[in-house]
C-alpha positions as CSV (number, residue, x, y, z in Angstrom):
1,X,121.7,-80.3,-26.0
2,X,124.4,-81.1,-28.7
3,X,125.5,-77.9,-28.7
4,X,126.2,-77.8,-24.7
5,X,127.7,-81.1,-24.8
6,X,130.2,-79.9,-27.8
7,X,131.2,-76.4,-26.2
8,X,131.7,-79.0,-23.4
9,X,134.3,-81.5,-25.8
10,X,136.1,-78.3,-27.3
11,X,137.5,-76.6,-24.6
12,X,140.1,-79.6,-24.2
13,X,139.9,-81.8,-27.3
14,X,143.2,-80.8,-29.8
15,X,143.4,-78.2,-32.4
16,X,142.9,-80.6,-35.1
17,X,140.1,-82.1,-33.9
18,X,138.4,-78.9,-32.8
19,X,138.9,-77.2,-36.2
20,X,137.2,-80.3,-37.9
21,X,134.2,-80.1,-35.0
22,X,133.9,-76.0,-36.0
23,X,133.6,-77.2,-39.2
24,X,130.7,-79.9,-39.0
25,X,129.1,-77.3,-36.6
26,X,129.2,-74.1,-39.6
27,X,127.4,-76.6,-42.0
28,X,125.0,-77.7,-39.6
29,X,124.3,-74.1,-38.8
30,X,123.6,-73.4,-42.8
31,X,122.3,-76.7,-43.9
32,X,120.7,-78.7,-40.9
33,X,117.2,-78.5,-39.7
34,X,118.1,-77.5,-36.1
35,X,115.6,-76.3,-33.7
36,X,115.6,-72.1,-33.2
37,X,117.1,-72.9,-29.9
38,X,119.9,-75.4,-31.3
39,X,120.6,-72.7,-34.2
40,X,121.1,-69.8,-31.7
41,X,123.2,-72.2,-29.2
42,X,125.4,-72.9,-32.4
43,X,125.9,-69.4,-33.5
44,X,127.1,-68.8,-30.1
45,X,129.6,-71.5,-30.2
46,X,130.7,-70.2,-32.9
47,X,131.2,-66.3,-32.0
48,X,133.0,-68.1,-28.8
49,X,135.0,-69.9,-31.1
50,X,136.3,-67.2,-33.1
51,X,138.5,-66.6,-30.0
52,X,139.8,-69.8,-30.2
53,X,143.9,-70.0,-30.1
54,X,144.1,-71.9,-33.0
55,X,143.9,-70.6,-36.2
56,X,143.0,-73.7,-37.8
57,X,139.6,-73.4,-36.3
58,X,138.6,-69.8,-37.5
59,X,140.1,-71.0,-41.1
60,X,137.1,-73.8,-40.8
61,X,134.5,-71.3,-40.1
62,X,135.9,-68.6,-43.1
63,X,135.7,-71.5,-45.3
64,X,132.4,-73.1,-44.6
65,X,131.5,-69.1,-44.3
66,X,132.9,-67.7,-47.5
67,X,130.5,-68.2,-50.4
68,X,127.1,-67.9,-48.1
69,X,125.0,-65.2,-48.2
70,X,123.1,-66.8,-45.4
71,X,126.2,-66.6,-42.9
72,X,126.1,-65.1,-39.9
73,X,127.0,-61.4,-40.7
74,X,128.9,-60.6,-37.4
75,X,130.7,-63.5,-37.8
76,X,132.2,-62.8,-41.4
77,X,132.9,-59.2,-40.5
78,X,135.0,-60.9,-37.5
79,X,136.3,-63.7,-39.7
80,X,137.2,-60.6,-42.4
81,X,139.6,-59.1,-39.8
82,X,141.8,-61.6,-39.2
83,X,145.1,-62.9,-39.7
84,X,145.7,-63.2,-43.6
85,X,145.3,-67.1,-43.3
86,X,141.3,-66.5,-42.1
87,X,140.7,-63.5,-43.7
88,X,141.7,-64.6,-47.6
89,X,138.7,-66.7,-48.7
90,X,136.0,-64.5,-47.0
91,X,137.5,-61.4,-48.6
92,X,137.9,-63.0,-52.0
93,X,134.3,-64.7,-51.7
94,X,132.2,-63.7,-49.4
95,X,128.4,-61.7,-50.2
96,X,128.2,-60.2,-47.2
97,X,130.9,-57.7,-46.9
98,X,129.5,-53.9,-48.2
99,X,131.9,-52.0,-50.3
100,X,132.7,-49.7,-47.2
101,X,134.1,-52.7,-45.7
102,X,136.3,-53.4,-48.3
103,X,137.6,-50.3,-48.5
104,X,138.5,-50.2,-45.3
105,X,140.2,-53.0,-45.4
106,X,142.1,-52.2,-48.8
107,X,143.4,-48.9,-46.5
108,X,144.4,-51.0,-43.6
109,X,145.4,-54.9,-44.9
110,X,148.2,-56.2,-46.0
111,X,149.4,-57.3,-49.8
112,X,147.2,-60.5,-49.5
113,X,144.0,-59.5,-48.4
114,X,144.2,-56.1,-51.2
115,X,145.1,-59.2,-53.6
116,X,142.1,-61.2,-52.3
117,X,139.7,-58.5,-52.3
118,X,141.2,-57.6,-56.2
119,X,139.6,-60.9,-57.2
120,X,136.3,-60.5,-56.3
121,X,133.8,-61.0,-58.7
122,X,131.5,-57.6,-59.2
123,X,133.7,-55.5,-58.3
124,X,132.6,-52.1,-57.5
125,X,134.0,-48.8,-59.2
126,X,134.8,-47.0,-55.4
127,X,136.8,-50.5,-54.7
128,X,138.8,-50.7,-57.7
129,X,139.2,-46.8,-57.2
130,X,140.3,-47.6,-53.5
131,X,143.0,-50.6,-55.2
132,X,144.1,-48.4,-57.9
133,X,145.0,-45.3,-54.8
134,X,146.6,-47.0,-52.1
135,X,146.7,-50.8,-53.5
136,X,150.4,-52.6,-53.9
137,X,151.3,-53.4,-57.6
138,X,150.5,-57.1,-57.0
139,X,147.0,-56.4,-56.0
140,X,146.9,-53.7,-59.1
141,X,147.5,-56.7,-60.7
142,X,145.3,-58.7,-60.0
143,X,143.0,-55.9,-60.4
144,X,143.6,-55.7,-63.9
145,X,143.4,-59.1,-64.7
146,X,139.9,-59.3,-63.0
147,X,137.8,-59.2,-66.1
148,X,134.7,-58.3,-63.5
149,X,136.0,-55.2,-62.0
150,X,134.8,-52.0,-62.8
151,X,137.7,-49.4,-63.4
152,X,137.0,-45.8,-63.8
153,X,139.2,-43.7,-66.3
154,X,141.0,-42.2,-63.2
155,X,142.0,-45.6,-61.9
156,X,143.5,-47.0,-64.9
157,X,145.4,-43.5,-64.9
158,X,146.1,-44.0,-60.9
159,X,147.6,-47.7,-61.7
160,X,150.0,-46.0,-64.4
161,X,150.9,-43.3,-62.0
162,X,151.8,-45.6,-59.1
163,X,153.0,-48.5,-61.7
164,X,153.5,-48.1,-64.4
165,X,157.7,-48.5,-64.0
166,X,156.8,-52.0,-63.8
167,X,156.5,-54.2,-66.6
168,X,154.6,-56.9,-65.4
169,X,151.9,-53.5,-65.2
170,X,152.6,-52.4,-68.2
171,X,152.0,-55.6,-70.1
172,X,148.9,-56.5,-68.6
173,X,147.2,-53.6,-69.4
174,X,148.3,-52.9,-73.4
175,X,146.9,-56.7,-73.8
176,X,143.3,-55.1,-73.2
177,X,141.3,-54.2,-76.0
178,X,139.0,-51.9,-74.3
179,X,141.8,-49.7,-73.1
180,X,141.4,-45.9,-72.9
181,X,144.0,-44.6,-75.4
182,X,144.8,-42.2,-73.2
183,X,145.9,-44.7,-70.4
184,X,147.7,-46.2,-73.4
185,X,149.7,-43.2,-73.8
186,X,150.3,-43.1,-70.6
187,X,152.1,-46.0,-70.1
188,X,154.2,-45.4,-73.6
189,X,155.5,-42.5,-71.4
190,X,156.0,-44.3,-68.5
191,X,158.4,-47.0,-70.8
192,X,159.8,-44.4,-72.4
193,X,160.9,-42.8,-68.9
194,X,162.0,-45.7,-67.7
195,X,164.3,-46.7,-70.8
196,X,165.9,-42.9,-70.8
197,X,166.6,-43.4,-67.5
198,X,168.2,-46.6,-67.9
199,X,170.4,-46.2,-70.9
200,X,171.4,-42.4,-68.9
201,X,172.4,-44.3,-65.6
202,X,174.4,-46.5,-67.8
203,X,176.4,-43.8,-69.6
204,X,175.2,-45.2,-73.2
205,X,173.5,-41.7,-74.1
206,X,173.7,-38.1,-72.3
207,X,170.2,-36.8,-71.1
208,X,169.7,-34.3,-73.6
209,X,169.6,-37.3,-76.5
210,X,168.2,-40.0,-74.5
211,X,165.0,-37.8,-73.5
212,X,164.8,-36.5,-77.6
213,X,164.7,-40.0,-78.4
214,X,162.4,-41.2,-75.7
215,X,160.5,-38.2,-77.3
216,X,159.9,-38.9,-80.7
217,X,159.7,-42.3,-79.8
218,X,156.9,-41.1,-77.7
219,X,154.8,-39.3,-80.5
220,X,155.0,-42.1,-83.0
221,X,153.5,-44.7,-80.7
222,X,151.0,-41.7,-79.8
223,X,150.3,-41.3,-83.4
224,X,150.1,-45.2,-83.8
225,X,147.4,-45.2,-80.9
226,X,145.4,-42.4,-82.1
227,X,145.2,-44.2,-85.5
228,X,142.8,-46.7,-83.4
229,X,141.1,-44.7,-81.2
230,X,137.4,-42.6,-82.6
231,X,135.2,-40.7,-81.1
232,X,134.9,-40.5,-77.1
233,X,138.4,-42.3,-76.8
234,X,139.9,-39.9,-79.6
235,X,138.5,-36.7,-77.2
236,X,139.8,-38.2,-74.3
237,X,143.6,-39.1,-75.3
238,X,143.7,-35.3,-76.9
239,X,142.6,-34.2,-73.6
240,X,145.3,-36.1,-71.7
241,X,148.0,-35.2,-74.5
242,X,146.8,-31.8,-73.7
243,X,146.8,-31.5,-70.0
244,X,150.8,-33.3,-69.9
245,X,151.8,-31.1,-72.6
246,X,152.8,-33.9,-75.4
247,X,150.4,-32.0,-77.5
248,X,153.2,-30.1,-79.6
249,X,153.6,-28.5,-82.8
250,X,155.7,-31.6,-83.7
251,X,153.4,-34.2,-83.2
252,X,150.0,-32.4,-84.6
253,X,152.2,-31.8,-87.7
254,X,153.5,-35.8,-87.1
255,X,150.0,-36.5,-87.5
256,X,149.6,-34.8,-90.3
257,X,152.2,-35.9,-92.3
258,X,150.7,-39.2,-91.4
259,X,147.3,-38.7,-92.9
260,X,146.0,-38.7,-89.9
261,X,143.4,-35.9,-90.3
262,X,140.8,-37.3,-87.7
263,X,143.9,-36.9,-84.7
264,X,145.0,-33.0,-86.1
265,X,141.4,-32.1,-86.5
266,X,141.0,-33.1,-82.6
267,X,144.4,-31.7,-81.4
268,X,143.3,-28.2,-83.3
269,X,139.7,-28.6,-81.7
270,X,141.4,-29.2,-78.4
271,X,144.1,-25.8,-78.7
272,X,141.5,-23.3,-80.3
273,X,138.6,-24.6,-78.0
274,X,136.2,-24.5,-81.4
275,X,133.8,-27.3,-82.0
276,X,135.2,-30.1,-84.8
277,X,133.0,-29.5,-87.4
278,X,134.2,-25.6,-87.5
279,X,137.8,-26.9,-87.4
280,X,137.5,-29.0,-90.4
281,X,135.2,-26.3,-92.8
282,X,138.1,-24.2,-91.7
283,X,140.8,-26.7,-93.1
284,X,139.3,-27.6,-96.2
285,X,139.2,-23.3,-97.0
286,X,141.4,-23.0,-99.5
287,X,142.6,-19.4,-99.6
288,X,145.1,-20.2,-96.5
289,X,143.5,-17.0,-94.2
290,X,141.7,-19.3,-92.4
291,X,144.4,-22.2,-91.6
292,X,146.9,-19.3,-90.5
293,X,144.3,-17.6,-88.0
294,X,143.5,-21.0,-86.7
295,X,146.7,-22.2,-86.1
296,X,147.2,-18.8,-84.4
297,X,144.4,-19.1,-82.5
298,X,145.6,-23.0,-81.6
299,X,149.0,-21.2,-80.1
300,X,151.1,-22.8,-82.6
301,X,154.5,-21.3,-83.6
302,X,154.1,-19.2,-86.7
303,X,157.2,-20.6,-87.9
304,X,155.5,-23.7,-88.6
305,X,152.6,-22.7,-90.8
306,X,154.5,-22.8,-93.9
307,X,154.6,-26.5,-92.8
308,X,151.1,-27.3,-92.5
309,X,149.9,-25.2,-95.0
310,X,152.0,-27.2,-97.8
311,X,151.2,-30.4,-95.8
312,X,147.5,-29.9,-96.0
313,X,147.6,-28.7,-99.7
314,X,149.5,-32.0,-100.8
315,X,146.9,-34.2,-98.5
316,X,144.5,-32.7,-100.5
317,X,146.2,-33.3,-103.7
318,X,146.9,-37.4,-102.7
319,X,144.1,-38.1,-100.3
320,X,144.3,-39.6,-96.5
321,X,145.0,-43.1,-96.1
322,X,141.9,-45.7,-94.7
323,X,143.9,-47.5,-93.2
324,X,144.9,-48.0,-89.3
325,X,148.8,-48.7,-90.3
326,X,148.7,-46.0,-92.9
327,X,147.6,-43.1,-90.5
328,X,150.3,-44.4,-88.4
329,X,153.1,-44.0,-90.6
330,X,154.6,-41.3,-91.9
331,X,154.0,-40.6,-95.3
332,X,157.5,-40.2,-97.0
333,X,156.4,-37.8,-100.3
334,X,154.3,-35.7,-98.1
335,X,157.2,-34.9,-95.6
336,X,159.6,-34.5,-98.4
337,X,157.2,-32.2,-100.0
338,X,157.2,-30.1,-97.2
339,X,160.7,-30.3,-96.3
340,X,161.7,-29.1,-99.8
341,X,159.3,-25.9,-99.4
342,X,160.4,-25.1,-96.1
343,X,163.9,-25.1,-97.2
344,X,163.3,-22.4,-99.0
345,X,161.0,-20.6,-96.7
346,X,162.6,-17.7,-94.9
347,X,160.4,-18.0,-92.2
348,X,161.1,-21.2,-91.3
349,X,162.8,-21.8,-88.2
350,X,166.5,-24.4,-88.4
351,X,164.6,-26.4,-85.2
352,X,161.8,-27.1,-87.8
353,X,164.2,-28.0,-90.1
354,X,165.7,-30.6,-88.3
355,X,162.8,-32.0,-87.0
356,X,161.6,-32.2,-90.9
357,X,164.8,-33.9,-92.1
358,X,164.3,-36.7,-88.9
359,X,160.8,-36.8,-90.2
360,X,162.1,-37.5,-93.7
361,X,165.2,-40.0,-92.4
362,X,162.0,-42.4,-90.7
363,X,159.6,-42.4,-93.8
364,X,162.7,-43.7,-96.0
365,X,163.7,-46.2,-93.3
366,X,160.1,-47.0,-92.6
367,X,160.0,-47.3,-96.9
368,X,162.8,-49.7,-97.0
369,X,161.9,-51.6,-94.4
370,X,158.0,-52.8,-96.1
371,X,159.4,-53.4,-99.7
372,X,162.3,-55.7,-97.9
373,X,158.8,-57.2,-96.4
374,X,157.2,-57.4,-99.5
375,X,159.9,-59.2,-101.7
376,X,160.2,-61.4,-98.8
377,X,156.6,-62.4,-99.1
378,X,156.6,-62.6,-103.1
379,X,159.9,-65.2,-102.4
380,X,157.9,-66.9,-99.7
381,X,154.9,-67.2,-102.1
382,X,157.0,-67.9,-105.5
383,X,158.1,-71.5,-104.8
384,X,153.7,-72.0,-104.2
385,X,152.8,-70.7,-107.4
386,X,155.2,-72.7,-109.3
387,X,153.9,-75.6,-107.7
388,X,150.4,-74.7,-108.7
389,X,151.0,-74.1,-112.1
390,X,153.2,-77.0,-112.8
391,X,150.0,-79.2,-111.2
């Protein structure tokens, strides 16, 4: 009988008003002890209401809606298709909608309803997948600052592909501490695109020497990453470096020259297609037969065995560093080692040269730049332990 006599009111009470009555009548629906007959006279007013002119009256029902599971389903799958203004808080909140849904909606909505959907708690691995595919970068956004969502490899790789220009992207994601390395890398190359294409399209370097510097730029932030990354992660960024082709002779021998033997093990794994543990007895042979057949058989340029040969006999000589910023840096007697023999090696090629003596110019530089760092700690400390012992 209330239920008559308020589909009765409605049709000419004002939009205010009616919005507030469609919103008393939702709760009563969920939390009010109406007769079966009452509570099927109400959901009927309220599927009649959700043609209602108003949006203010369908924005009462998606709230009231949003958070039940024990909504009527036909009603938040109407409520879900809306204008943005209804839509929002049912996609954000609502239990009810299955992941096909959402999907569909992601393929179809606009920028606010893939944002709303992006902030959903639980999110599902096929509707992150579906964010990362067709999703605009604010709701990839979102999506990676939704520490509930469940993102596959492929979508973090997706999100870099689509945006990874944008550095809003970019510094979301290298603030994660669970990051695949090999998205990691990924979005190092996107920067380092983005910056050689700037500094080109200003006229400050010519392509040639802004794309070498984006390059070796590049391979030491690679080499920095892989210094963090083990097992399962270290596989799967020598696997990406592989498949994009940044897996050259210059940065397994960067690695190298870095001490970092787990990261050239991998890459020589990766090239020869031999398991790890036959790389490495292969390594630690001594008599050299077996480094040049497997460098060989990794597709390296012979001109640049002399190179590792000399860098794997002074390694073992010195030892590899245990540390995560010491297998990221270049290790300046190593590379000048090397340099110096290949210098005098007939067989070794001027490009590897060069590459060497930039190898060299960085270790010095990187040198100078940690004792400057080091006296300006033991100044910083100085004035302390004077104090101390005068006390």
């Amino acid at each position: 009988m209330i239920v008559r006599q308020f589909i009765s009111w409605i049709r000419s009470a004002p939009a205010g008003e009616r919005a507030e009555a469609t919103r008393s009548l939702a709760r009563a629906w969920l939390i009010s002890d109406l007769s079966e007959e009452d509570h099927a006279a109400a959901e009927g007013a309220l599927l009649m209401l959700l043609d209602d002119a108003s949006p203010l009256v369908r924005q009462a029902m998606a709230e009231v809606f949003a958070r039940s599971a024990e909504a009527p389903a036909a009603i938040v799958q109407a409520l879900s298709l809306d204008q943005p203004s209804v839509a929002l808080p049912v996609l954000e909140h609502s239990p009810l909608l299955i992941d096909a849904d959402l999907v569909d909606i992601i393929a179809t909505g606009d920028c606010q309803m893939q944002c709303a959907i992006a902030r959903r708690i639980h999110l599902p691995a096929s509707v992150c997948a579906a964010i990362a595919e067709v999703g605009s970068a604010a709701a990839a956004l979102e999506l990676i600052e939704n520490a509930y969502a469940e993102l596959a490899p492929f979508s973090w790789d997706r999100i870099v592909e689509r945006h990874g220009h944008l550095a809003a992207i970019r510094e979301s994601m290298l603030v994660l501490q669970d990051l695949p390395a090999a998205t990691r890398v990924a979005l190092v190359a996107k920067l380092s695109d983005t910056l050689a294409q700037f500094v080109v399209a200003r006229n400050w370097l010519s392509p040639d020497r802004a794309d070498r510097i984006a390059g070796e730029a590049r391979d030491r932030s690679t080499v920095n990453i892989a210094a963090r990354s083990r097992g399962e992660d270290m596989r799967g960024l020598v696997a990406h470096l592989r498949a994009t082709g940044q897996l050259t002779a210059g940065l397994i021998l960067r690695a190298l020259l870095s001490g970092n033997l787990e990261l050239f093990d991998h890459a020589l794994s990766e090239l020869a297609e031999l398991p790890r543990a036959r790389v490495s007895a292969l390594l630690h042979d001594r008599g050299g037969a077996s480094l040049q057949a497997l460098l060989k058989r990794a597709g390296l340029p012979e001109s640049t065995f002399a190179a590792f040969r000399m860098a794997l006999e002074v390694s073992h000589e010195t030892g590899y560093v245990d540390t995560l910023g010491g297998a990221a840096r270049l290790r300046r007697r190593m590379v000048e080692r090397v340099l110096t023999h290949c210098a005098t090696d007939p067989l070794a090629a001027e490009p590897l040269l060069i590459l060497l003596r930039r190898f060299a110019t960085e270790s010095a530089r990187e040198e100078a730049r940690m004792f400057c760092d080091e006296l300006m700690s033991e100044e910083a400390v100085a004035p302390l332990q004077h104090e101390l012992i005068a006390a």
